[in-house]
py3Dmol code that shows the C-alpha trace and the ligand (Angstrom):
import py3Dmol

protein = """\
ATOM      1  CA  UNK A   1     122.234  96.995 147.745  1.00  0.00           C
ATOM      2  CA  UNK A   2     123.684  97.819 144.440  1.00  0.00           C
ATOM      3  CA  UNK A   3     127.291  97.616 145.945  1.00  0.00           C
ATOM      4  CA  UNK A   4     126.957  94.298 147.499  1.00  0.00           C
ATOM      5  CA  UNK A   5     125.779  92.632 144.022  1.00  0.00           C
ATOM      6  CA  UNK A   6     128.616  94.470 142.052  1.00  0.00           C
ATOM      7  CA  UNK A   7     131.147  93.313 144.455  1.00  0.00           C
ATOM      8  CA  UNK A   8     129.537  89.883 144.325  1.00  0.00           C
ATOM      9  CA  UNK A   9     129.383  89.062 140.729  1.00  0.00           C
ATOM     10  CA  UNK A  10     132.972  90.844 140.487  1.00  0.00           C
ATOM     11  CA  UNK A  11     134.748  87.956 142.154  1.00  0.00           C
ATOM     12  CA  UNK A  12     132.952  85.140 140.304  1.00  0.00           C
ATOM     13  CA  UNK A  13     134.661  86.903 136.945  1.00  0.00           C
ATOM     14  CA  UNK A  14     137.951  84.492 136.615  1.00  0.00           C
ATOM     15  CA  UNK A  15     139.934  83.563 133.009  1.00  0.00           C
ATOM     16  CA  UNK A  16     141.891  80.953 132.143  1.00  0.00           C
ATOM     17  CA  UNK A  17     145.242  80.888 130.025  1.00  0.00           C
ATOM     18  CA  UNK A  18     143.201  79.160 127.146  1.00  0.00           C
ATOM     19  CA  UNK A  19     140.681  81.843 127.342  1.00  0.00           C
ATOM     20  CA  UNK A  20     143.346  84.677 126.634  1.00  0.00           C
ATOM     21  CA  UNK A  21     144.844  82.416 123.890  1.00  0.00           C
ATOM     22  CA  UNK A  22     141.602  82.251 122.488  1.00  0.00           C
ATOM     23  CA  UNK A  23     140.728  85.750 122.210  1.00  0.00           C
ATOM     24  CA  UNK A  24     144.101  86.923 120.594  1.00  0.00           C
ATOM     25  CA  UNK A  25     143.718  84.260 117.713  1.00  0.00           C
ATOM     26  CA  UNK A  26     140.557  85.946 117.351  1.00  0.00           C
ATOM     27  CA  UNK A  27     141.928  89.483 117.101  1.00  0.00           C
ATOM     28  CA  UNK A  28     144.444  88.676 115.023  1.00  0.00           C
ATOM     29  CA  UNK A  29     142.133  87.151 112.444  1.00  0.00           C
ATOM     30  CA  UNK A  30     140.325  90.686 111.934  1.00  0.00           C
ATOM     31  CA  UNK A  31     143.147  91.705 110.104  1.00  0.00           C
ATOM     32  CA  UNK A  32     142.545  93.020 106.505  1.00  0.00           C
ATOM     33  CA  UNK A  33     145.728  91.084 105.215  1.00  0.00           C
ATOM     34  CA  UNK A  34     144.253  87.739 106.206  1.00  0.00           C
ATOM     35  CA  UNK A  35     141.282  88.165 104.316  1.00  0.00           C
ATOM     36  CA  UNK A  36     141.669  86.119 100.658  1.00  0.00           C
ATOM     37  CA  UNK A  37     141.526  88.058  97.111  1.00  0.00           C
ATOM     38  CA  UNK A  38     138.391  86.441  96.143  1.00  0.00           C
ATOM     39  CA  UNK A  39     136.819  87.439  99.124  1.00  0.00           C
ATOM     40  CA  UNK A  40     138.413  91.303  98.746  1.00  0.00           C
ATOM     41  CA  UNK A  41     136.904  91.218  95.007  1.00  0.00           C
ATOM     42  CA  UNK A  42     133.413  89.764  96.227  1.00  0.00           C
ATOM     43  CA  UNK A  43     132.919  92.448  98.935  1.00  0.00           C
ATOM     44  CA  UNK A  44     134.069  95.160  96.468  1.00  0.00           C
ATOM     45  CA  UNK A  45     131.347  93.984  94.116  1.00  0.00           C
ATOM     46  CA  UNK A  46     128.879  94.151  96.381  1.00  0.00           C
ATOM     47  CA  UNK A  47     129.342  97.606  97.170  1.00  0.00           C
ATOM     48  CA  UNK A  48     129.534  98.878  93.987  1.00  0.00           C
ATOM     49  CA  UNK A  49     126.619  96.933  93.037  1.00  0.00           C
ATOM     50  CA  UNK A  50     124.948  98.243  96.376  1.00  0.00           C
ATOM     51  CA  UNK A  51     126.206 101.919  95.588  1.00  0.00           C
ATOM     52  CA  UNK A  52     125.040 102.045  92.046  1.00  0.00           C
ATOM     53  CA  UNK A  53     121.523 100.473  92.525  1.00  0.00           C
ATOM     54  CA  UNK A  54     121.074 103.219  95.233  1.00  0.00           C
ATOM     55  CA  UNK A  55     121.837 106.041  92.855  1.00  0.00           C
ATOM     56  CA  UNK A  56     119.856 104.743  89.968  1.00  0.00           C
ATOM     57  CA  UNK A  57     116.893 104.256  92.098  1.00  0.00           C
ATOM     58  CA  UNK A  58     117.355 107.825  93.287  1.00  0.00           C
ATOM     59  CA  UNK A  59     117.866 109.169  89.373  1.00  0.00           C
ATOM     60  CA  UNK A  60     115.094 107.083  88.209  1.00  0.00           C
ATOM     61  CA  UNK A  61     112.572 108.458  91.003  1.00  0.00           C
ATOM     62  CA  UNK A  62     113.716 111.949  90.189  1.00  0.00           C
ATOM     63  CA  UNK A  63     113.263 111.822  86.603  1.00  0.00           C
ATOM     64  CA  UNK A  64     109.633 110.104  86.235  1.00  0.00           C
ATOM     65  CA  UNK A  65     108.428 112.717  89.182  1.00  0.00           C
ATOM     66  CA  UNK A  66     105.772 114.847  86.853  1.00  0.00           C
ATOM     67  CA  UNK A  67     106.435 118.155  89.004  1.00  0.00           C
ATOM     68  CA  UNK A  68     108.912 119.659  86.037  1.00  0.00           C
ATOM     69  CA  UNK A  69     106.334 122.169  84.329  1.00  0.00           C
ATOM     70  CA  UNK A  70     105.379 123.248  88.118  1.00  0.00           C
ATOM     71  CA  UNK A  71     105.922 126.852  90.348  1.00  0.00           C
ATOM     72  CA  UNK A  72     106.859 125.612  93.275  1.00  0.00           C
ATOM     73  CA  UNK A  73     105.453 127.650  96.150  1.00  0.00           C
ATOM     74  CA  UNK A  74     108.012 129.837  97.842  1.00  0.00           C
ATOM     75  CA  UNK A  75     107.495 129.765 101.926  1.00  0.00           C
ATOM     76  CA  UNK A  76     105.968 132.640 103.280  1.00  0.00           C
ATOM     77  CA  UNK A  77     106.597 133.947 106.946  1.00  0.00           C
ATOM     78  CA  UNK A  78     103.416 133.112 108.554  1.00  0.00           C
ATOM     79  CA  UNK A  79     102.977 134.091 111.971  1.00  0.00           C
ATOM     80  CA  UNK A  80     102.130 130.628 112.943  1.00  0.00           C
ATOM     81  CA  UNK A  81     105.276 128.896 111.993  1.00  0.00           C
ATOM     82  CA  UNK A  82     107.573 129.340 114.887  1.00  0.00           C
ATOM     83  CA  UNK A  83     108.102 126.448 116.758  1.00  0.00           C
ATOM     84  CA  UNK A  84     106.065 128.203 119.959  1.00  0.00           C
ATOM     85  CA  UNK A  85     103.638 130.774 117.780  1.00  0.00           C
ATOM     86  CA  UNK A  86     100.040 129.969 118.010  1.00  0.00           C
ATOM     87  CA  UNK A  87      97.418 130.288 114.410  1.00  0.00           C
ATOM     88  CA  UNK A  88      96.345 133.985 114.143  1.00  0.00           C
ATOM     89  CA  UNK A  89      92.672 133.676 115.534  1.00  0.00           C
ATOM     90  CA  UNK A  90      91.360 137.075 113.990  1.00  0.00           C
ATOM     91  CA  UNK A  91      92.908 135.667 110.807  1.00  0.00           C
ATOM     92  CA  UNK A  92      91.098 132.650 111.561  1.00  0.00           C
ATOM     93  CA  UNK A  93      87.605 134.455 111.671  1.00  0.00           C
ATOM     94  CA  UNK A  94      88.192 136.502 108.316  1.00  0.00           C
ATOM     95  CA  UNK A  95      89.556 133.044 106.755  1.00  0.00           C
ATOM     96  CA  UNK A  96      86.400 131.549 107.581  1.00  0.00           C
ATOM     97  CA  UNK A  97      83.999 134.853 106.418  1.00  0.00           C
ATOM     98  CA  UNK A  98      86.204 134.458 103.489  1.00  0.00           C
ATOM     99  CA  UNK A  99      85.040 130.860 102.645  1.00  0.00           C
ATOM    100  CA  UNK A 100      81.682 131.346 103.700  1.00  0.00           C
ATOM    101  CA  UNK A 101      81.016 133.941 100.912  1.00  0.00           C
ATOM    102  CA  UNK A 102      83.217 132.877  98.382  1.00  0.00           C
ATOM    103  CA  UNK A 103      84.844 129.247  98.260  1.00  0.00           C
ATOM    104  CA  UNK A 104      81.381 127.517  99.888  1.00  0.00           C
ATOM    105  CA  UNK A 105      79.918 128.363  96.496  1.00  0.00           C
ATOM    106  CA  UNK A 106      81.638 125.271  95.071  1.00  0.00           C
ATOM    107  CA  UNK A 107      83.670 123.468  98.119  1.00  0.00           C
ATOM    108  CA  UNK A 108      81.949 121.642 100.693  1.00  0.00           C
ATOM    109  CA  UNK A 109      84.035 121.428 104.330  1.00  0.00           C
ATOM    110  CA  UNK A 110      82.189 117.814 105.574  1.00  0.00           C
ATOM    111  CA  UNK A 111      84.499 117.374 109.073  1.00  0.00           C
ATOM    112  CA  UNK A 112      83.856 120.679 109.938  1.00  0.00           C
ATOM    113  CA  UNK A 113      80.827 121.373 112.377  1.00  0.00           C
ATOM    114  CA  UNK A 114      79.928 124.656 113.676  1.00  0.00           C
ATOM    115  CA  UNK A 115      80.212 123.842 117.164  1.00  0.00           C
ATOM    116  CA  UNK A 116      84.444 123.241 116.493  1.00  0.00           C
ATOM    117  CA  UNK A 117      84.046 127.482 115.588  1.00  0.00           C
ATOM    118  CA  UNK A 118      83.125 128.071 119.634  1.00  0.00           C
ATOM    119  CA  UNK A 119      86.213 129.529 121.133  1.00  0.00           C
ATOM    120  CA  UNK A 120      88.523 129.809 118.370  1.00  0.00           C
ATOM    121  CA  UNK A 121      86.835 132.130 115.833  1.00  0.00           C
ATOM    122  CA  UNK A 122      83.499 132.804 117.113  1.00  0.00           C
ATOM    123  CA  UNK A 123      81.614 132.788 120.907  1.00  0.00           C
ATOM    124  CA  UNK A 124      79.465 130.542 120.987  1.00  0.00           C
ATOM    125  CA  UNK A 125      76.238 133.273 120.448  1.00  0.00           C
ATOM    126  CA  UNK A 126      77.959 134.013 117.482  1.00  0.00           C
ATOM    127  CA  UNK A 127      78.423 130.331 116.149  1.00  0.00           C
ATOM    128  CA  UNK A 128      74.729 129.805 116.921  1.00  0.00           C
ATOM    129  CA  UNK A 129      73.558 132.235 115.354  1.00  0.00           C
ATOM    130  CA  UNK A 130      76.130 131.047 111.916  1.00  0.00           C
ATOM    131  CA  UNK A 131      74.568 127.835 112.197  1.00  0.00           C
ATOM    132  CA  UNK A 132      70.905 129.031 112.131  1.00  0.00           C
ATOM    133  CA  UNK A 133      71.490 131.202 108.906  1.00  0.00           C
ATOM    134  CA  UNK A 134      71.508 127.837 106.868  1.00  0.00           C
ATOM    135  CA  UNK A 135      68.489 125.343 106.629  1.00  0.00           C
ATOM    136  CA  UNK A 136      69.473 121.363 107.182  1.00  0.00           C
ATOM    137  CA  UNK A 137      67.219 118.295 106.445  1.00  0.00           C
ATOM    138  CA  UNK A 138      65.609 116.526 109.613  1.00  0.00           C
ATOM    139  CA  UNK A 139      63.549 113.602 109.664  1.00  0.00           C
ATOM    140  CA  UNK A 140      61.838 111.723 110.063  1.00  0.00           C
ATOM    141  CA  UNK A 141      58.920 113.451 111.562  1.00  0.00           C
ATOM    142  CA  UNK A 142      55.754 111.914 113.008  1.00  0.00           C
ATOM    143  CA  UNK A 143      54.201 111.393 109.597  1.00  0.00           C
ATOM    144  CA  UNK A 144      57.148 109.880 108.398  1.00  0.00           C
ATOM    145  CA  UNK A 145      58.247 112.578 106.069  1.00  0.00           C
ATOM    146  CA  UNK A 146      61.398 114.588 105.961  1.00  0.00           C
ATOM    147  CA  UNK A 147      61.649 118.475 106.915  1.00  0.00           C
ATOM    148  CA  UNK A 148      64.122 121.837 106.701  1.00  0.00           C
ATOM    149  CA  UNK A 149      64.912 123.024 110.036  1.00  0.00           C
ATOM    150  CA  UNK A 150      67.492 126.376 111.281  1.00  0.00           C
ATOM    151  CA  UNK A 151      71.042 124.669 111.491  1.00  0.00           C
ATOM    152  CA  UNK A 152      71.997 124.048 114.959  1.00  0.00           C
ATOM    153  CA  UNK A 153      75.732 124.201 116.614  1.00  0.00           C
ATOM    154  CA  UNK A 154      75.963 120.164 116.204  1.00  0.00           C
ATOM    155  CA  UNK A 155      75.452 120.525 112.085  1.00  0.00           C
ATOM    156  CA  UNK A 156      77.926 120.035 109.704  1.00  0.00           C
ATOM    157  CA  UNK A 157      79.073 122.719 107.044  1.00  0.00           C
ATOM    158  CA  UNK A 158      76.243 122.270 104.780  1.00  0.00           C
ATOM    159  CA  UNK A 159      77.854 120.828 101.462  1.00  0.00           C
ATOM    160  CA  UNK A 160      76.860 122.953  98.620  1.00  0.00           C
ATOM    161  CA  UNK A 161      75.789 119.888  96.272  1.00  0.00           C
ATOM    162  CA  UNK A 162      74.054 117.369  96.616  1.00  0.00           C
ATOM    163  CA  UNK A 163      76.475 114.911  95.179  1.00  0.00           C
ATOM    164  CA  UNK A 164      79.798 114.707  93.342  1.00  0.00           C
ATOM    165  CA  UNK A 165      78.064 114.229  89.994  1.00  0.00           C
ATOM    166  CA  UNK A 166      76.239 117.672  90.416  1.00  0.00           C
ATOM    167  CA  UNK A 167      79.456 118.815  91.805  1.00  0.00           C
ATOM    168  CA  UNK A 168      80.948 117.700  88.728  1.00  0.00           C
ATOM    169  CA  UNK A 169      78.005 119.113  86.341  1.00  0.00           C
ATOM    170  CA  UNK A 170      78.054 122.233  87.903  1.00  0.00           C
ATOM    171  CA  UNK A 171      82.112 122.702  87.705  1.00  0.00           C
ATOM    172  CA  UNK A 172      82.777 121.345  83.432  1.00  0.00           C
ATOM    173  CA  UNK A 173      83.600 117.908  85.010  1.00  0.00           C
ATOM    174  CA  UNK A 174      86.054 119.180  87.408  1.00  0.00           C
ATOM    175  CA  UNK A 175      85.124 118.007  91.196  1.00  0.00           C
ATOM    176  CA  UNK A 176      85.695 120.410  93.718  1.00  0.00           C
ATOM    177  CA  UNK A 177      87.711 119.025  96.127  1.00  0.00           C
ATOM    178  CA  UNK A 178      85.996 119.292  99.958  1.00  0.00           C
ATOM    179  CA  UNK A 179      88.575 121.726 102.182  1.00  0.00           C
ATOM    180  CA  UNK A 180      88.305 120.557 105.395  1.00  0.00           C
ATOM    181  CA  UNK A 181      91.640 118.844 104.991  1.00  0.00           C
ATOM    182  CA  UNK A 182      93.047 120.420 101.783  1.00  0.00           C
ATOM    183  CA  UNK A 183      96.386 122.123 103.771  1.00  0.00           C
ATOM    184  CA  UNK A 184      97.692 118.877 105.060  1.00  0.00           C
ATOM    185  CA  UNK A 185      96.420 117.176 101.817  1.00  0.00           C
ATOM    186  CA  UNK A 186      98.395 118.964  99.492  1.00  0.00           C
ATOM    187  CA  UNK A 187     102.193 119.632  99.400  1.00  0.00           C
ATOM    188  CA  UNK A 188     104.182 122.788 100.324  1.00  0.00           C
ATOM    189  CA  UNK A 189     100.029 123.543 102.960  1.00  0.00           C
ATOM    190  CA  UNK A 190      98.751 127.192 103.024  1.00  0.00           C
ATOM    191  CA  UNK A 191     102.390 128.672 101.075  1.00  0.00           C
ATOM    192  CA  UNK A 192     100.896 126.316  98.533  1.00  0.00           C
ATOM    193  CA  UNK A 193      97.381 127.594  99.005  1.00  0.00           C
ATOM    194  CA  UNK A 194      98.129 130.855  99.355  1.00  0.00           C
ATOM    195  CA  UNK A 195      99.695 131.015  95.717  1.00  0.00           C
ATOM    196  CA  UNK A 196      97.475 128.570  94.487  1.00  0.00           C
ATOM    197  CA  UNK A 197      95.077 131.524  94.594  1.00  0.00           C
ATOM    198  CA  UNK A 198      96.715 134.711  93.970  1.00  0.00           C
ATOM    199  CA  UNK A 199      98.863 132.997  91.045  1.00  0.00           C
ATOM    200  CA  UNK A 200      96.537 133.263  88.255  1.00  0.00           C
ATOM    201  CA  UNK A 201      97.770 134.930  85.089  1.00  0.00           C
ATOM    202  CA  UNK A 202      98.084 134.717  81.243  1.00  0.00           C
ATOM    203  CA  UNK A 203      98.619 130.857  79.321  1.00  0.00           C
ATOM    204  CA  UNK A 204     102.190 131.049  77.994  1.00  0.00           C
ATOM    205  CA  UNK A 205     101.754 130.911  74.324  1.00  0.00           C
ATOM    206  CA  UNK A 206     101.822 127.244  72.662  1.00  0.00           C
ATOM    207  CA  UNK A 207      99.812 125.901  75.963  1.00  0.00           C
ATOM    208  CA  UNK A 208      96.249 125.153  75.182  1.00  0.00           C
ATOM    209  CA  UNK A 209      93.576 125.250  77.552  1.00  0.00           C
ATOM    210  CA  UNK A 210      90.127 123.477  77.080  1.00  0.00           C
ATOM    211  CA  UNK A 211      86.799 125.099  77.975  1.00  0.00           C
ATOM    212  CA  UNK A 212      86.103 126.298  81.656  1.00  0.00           C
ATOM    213  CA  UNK A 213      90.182 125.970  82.239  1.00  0.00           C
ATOM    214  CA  UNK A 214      92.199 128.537  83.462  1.00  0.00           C
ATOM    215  CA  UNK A 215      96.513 128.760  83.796  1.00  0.00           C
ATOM    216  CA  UNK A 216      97.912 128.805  87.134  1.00  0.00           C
ATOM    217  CA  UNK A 217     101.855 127.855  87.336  1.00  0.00           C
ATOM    218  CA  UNK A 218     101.196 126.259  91.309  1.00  0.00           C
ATOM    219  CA  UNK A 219      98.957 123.972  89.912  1.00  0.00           C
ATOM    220  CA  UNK A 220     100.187 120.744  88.706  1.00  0.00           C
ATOM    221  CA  UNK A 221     100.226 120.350  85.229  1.00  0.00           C
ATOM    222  CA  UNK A 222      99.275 124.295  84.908  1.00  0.00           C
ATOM    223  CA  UNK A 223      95.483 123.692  83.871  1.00  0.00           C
ATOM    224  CA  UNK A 224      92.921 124.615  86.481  1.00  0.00           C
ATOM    225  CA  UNK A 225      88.912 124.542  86.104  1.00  0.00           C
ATOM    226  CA  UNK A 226      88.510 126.799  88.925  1.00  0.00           C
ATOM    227  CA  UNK A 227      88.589 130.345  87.849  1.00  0.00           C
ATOM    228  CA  UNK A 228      90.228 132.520  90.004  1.00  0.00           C
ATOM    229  CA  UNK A 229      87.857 133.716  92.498  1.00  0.00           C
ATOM    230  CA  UNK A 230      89.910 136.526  95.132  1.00  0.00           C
ATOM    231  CA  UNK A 231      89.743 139.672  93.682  1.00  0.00           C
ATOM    232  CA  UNK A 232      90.101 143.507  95.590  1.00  0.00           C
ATOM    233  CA  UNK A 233      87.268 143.639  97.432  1.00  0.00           C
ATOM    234  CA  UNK A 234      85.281 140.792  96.437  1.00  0.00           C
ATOM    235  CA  UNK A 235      83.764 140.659  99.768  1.00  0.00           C
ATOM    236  CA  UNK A 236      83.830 143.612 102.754  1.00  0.00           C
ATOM    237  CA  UNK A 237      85.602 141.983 106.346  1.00  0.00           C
ATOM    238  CA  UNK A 238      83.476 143.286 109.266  1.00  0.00           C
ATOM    239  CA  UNK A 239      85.604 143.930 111.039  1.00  0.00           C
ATOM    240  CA  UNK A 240      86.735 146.846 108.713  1.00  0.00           C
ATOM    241  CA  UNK A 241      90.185 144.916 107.347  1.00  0.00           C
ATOM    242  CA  UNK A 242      90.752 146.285 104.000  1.00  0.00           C
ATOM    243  CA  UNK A 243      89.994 143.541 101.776  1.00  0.00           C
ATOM    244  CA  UNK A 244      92.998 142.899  98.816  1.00  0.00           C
ATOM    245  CA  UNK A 245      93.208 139.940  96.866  1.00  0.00           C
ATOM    246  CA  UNK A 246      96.534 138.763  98.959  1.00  0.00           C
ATOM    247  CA  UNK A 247      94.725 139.756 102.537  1.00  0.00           C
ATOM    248  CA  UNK A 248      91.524 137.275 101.327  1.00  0.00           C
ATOM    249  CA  UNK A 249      94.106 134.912 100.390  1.00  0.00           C
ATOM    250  CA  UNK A 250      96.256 134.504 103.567  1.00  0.00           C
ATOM    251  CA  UNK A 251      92.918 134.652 105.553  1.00  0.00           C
ATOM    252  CA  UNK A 252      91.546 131.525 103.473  1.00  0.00           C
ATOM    253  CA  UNK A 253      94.763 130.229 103.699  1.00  0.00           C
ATOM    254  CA  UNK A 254      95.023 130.467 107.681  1.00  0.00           C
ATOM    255  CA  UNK A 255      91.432 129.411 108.434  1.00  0.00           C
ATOM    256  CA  UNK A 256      91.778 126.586 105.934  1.00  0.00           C
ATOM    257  CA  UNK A 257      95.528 125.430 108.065  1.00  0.00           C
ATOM    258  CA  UNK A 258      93.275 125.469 111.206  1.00  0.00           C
ATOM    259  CA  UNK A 259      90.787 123.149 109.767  1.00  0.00           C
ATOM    260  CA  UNK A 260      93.543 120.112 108.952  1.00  0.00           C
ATOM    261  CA  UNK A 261      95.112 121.118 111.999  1.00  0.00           C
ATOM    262  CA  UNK A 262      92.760 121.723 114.833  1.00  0.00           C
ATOM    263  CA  UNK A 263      94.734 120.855 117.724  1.00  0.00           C
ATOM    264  CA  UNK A 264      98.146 123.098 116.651  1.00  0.00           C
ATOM    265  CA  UNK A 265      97.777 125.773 119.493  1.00  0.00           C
ATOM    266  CA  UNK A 266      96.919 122.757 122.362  1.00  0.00           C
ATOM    267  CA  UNK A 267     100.402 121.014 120.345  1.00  0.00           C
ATOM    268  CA  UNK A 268     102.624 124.036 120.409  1.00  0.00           C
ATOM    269  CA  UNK A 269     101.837 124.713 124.309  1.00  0.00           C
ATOM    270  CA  UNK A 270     102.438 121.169 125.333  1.00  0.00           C
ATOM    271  CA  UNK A 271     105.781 121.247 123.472  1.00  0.00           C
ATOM    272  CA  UNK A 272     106.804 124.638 125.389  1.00  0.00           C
ATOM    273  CA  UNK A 273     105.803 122.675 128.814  1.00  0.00           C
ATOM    274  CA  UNK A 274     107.408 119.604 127.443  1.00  0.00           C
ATOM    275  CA  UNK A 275     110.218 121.981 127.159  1.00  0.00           C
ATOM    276  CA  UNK A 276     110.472 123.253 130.440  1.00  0.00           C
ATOM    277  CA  UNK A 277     110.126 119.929 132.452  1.00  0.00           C
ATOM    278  CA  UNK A 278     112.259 117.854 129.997  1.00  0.00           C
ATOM    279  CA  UNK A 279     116.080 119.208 130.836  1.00  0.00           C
ATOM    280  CA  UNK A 280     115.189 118.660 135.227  1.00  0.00           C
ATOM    281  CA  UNK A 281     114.374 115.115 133.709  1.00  0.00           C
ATOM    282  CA  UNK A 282     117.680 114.835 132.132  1.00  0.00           C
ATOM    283  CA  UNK A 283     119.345 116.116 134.634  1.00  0.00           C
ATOM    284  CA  UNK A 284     117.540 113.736 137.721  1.00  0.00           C
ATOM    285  CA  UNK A 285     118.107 110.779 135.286  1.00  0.00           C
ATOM    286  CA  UNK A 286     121.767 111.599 134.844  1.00  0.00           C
ATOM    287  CA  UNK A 287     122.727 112.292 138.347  1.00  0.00           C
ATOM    288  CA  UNK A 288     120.963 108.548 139.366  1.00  0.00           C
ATOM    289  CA  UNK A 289     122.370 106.688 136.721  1.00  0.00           C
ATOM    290  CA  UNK A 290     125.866 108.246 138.184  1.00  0.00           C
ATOM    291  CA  UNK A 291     124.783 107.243 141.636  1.00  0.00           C
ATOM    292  CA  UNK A 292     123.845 103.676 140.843  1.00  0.00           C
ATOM    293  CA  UNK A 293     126.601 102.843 138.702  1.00  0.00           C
ATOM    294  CA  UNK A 294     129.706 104.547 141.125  1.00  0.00           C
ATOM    295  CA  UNK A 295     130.350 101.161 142.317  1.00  0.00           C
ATOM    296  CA  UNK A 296     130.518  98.927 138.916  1.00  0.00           C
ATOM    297  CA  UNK A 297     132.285 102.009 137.332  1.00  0.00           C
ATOM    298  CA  UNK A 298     135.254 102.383 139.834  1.00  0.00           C
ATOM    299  CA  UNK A 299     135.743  99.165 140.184  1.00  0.00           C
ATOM    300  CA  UNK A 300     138.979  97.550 138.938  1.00  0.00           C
ATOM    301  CA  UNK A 301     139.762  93.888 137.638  1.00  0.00           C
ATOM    302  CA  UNK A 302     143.225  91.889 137.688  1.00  0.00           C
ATOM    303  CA  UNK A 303     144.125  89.535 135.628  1.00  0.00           C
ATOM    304  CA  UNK A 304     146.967  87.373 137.886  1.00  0.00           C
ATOM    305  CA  UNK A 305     147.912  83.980 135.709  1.00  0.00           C
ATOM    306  CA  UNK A 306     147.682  81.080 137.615  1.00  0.00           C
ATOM    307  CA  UNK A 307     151.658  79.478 138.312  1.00  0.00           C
ATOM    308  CA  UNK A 308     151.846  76.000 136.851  1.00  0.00           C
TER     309      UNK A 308
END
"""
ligand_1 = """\
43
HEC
C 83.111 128.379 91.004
C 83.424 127.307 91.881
C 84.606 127.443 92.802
C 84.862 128.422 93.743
C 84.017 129.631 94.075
C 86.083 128.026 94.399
N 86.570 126.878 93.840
Fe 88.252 125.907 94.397
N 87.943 124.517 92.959
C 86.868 124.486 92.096
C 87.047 123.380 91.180
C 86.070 122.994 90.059
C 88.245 122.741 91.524
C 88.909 121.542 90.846
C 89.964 122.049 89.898
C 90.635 120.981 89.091
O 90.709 119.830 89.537
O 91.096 121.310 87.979
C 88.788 123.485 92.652
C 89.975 123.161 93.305
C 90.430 123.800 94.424
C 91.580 123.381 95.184
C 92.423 122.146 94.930
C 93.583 122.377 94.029
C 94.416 121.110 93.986
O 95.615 121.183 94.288
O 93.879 120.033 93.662
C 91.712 124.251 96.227
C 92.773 124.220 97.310
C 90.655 125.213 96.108
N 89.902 124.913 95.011
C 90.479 126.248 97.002
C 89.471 127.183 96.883
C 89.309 128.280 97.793
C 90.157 128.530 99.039
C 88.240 128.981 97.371
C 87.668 130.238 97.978
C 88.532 131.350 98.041
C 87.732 128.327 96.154
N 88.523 127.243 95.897
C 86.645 128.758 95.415
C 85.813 125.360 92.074
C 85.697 126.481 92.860
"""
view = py3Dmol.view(width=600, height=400)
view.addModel(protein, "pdb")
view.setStyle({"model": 0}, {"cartoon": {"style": "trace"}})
view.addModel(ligand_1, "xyz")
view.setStyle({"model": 1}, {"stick": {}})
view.zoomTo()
view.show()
């Protein structure tokens, strides 16, 4: 079928003389020599104009960015970076004992319900029986009024405040932000996190800090009012993991990537089978693009002027 087209439409393609003539004026008027001073001048403005803006817009964005008097966080090798390596789950479930007894103190985690837990840190026994350990407001009842009830898997992470301006009064003004997306909210994720809380250390002399602040170099500006809260041992893992600073740290830090990212195991695996299937696509698409265009492609055209 596609033969019979190609060989169709080949024979209705016919030039004139005029048509030739027509084209070569128009080659020959491409030529660099033919093109006036004034014209060579204005297009040389141009770019330079064009060039310089460019630059000064990228000097000027450079030098108003605030990030000079910041550490920026070096990238660690996290087993979950590779292109194909799934989030370490047993990470996952210290990560999230880790925020349990320490960061839930002052950060809520709204998006995060403990039904998402079931299968990824926790069976869902185990989640159930996570959820019941907190109490949650239900209501109305019969009589109208409002009562406590034992968290169920559907719950939210209970938020420990019960509004920003406690959150605020409880923290010198400073508003905890909630964590459920903090990784992918923040630049440079859990490297960023991760140094964000091991990084504490001593104000460099000259730098002031109010009340309630404390000097971290990963934080922007260097003036924190969270104090630093991973210590050696600050909590006991049960599942016997000796508990440093840095191991609390990268747990937080893994469990915290998890909750921005929910879906980066299901992600990973469909790029693998993406992977596998996409070079047989290539290579079917190639070979029939080959097969339908043989004919056009070997095809030849003459050009015989017509004898006047
Ligand atoms: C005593 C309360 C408290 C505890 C406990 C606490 N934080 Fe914070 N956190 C704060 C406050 C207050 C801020 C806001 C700091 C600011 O804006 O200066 C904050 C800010 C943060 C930020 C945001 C920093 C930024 O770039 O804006 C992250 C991330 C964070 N905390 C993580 C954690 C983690 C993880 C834990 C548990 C290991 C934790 N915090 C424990 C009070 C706390």
């Amino acid at each position: 079928m596609a033969g019979v087209l190609g060989r169709f439409t080949g024979r209705v393609v016919s030039l004139t003389k005029n048509n030739v003539k027509q084209a070569q004026r128009k080659l020959s008027t491409l030529n660099l020599k033919d093109v006036s001073t004034s014209k060579k001048i204005l297009y040389g403005s141009i770019g330079l104009v064009g060039t310089g803006g460019v630059v000064l817009l990228i000097g000027l964005e450079r030098s108003v960015s605030a990030g000079d008097a910041l550490a920026h966080p070096p990238h660690l090798p996290w087993s979950h970076s590779g292109w194909t390596n799934s989030l370490d789950h047993a990470s996952i479930r210290r990560g999230y004992e880790v925020y349990k007894q320490v960061c839930a103190a002052c950060h809520s985690m709204r998006f995060l319900a403990y039904r998402n837990l079931i299968g990824v840190s926790h069976t869902e026994a185990e989640a159930k029986a996570e959820a019941e350990e907190t109490q949650v407001t239900d209501g109305p009842d019969d009589q109208g009024n409002m009562f406590e009830r034992p968290g169920k898997l559907s719950d939210y992470f209970p938020n420990p405040y019960a509004n920003e301006e406690a959150a605020r009064a409880a923290n010198n003004g400073a508003y905890p932000p909630d964590l459920s997306y903090i990784a992918a909210a923040r630049h440079g994720g859990e490297d960023y996190l991760f140094h964000l809380l091991t990084g504490y250390e001593e104000a460099p002399a000259g730098l002031v800090l109010r009340d309630g602040q404390y000097y971290n170099p990963y934080f922007p500006g260097g003036a924190i009012s969270m104090a630093q809260a991973l210590y050696n041992e600050v909590i006991e893992y049960s599942d016997g993991t000796p508990a440093t600073a840095s191991q609390l740290a990268k747990d937080v830090s893994t469990f915290l990537r998890w909750c921005s990212e929910p879906e980066h195991d299901t992600r990973k695996q469909m790029a693998i089978k993406m992977m596998m299937i996409f070079p047989l696509l290539c290579a079917i698409t190639y070979y029939m693009k080959r097969h339908y265009w043989s004919v056009l492609k070997s095809r030849k055209y003459a050009f015989k002027p017509p004898k006047y």
